[in-house]
N, C-alpha and C positions, 0 to 999 in steps of 0.2 A: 932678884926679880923672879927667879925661875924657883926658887925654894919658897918664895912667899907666897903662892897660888895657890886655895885653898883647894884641896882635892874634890871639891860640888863645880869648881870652876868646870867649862865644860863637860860637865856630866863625868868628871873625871878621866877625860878620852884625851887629856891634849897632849899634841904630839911634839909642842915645843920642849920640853924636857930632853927629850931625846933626842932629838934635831940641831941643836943650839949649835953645839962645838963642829958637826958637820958642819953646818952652815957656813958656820968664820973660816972654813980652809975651802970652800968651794967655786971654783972661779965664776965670774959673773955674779957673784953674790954681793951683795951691797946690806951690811949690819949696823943700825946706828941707834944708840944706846942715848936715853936722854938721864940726864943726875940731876939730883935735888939734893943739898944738906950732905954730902959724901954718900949716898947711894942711890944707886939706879933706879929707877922711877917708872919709866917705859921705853919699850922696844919695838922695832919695827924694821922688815927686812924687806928686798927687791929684789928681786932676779931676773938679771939679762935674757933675751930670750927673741926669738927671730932673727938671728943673726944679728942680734944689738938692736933692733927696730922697734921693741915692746919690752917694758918693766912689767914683770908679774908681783903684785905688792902680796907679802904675805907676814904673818906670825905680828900683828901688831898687840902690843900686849899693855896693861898700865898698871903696878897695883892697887891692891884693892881697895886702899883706903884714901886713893888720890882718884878714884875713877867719876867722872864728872863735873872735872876740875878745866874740862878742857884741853888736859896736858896731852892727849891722843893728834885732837885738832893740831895744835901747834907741832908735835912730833912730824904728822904728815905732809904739815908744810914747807915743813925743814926737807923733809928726803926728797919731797918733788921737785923743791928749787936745789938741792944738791943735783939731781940726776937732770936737771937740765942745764947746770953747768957746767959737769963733767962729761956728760955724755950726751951732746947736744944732736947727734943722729938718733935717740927713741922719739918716737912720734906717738905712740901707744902706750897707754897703760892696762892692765887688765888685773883683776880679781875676781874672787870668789867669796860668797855670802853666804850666810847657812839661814836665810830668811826671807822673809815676802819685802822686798824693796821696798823703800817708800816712794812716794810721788816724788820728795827731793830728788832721791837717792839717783832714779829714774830719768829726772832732767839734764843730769849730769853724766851719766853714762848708759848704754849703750846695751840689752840683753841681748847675749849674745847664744846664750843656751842654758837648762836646767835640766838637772839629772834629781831622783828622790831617792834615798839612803833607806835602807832598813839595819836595823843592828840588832845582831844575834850574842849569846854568853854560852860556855861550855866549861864545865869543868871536869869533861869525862874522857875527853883525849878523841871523841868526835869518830867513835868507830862505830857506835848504834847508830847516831845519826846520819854517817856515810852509806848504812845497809839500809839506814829505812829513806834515806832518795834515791837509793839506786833501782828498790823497788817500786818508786813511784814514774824514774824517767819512761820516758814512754820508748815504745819498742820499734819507734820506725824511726827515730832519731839517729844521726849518722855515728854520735860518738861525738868526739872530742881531742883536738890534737896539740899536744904541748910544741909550739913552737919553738924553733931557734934565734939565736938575736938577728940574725938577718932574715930568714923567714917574714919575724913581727914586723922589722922596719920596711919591707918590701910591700907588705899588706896595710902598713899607717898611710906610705905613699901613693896609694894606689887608690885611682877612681871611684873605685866599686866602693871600700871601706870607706871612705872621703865623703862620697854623697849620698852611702847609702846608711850609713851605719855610727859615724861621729855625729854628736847632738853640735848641730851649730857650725860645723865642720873644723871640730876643735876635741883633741886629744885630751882626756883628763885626768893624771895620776894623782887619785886622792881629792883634794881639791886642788892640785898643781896644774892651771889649764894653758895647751900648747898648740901652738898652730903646726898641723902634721905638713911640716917642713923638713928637707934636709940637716936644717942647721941645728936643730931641735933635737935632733936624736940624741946626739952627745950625751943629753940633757938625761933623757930616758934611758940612756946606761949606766949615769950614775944611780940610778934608784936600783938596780938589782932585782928587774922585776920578774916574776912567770905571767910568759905572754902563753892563752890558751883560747883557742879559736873552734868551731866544729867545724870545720874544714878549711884544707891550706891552700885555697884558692876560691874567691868570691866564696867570703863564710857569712853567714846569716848571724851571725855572733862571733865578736871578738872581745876576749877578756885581759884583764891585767892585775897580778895580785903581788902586793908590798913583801918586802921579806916581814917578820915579826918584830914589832917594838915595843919597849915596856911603857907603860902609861899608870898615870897616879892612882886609875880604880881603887886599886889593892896592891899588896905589894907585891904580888906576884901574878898579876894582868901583864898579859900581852895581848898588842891590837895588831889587826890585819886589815889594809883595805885594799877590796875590788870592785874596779870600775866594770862593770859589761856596756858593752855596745851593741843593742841590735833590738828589733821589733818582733821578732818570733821569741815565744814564752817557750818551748819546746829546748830551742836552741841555748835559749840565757840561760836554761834550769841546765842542761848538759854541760853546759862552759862551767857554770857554778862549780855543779856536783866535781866535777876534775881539779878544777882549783882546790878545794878542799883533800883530795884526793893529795895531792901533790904536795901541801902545806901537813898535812897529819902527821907523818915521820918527822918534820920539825920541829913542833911545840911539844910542849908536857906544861901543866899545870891551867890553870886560870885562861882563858883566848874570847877576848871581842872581835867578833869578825862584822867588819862596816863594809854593806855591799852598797853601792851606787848603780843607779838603774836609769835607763829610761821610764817615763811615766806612764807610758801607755801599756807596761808589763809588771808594776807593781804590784797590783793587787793579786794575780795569778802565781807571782813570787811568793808573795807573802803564804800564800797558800800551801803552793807547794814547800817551802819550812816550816809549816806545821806538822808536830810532832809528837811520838810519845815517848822520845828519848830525852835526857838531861840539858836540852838546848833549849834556853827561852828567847823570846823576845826580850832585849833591854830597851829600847828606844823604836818607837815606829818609825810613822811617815814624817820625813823632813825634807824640807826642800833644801836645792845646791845648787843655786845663779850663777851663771860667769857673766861679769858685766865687764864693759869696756871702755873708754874713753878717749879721746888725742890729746896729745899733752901739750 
């Protein structure tokens, strides 16, 4: 299933490839493989999440020459009635769409918040482009400060971040969307993230960025994703420029960097990534729903 996905599939960004064999050793993970004729057909996974109270559905996949055969629907049905008879304490189910809902879609669950992605390509190690935003951040800006793992969790749980700065009051690594709960952080350690805030107490912007993973682009693409939190265009461009900062000595070659934004800061974004160094635009504005439902 995972070799048979033609590399146009997701714009060649998807992160199953790279995630799969995590996935099957990760606790709370729930993987189930449906087969046709002795091979795998499609997949689809869940992860525990609120202290058990919420399935996060994620990575449903079919190939490609079975896709609209249905075999997705029926996959999905199988996992919801497994996880309501193995795990009959989730009440919740939650996901993530890379698209405008339908009215079905809609009846059925729950928006719970949207964030809009822009995606950037480098293939020059991101050192012009780091001097030409540092020229652009502005000069009354406080800076930017890599937090620690306990710092970030102090700041997930905390009021200020919570109602002023989660879209929906929901934490989202990548499209992984998590209620900024105690139980949850676990969850947020496995990922290895850099937490980067412009200030380490009530920050106007809080960031989060993936370590690097290879993805089918090309064969030497690595992709990055960074959620920002926050309504000051000042501060998301400050958290940015540091993330990047922080990830540079890490990569060499090929780097898609997927940022995730609030909407009301996009287009000031996008601006401020305009450039005369080796960094394009690959992908503009797309939208990223968490929708929700009871199970």
């Amino acid at each position: 299933l995972l070799s048979s996905h033609p590399i146009n599939d997701y714009n060649g960004l998807d992160y199953l490839p790279a995630f799969f064999h995590r996935w099957l050793k990760e606790p709370g993970r729930i993987v189930l493989l449906a087969w046709m004729k002795d091979r795998v057909v499609a997949l689809e996974s869940a992860l525990l999440v609120d202290g058990g109270q919420t399935v996060v559905f994620q990575g449903r996949r079919v190939v490609s020459d079975l896709r609209g055969s249905g075999i997705a629907g029926v996959l999905h049905s199988h996992v919801t009635s497994y996880i309501r008879s193995q795990y009959p304490e989730v009440c919740a189910v939650r996901m993530s769409r890379g698209d405008h809902p339908s009215e079905r879609i809609l009846s059925k669950y729950r928006l719970v918040a949207k964030e809009v992605s822009l995606s950037l390509q480098d293939n020059s190690g991101m050192g012009a482009f780091i001097t030409e935003l540092r020229s652009k951040t502005h000069s009354s800006c406080r800076g930017a400060v890599t937090l620690s793992q306990h710092q970030a969790e102090t700041l997930i749980l905390s009021d200020h971040v919570i109602s002023n700065l989660l879209p929906g009051k929901t934490i989202i690594n990548d499209w992984e969307p998590l209620k900024p709960v105690e139980a949850n952080l676990e969850v947020l350690r496995r990922r290895e993230l850099t937490f980067i805030a412009d200030h380490e107490s009530e920050p106007s912007a809080l960031s989060l960025g993936t370590p690097p993973y290879a993805v089918p682009y090309r064969h030497d693409a690595l992709r990055v994703n960074i959620n920002i939190f926050g309504h000051n265009l000042v501060s998301v461009c400050a958290v940015f420029l540091a993330q990047l900062e922080a990830l540079q000595p890490k990569v060499t070659g090929f780097l898609i960097l997927q940022t995730y934004l609030n909407p009301a800061v996009w287009e000031g974004f996008r601006q401020f990534c305009q450039n005369n160094s080796r960094v394009s635009f690959l992908r503009d504005y797309w939208e990223d729903v968490i929708l929700e439902s009871d199970l």
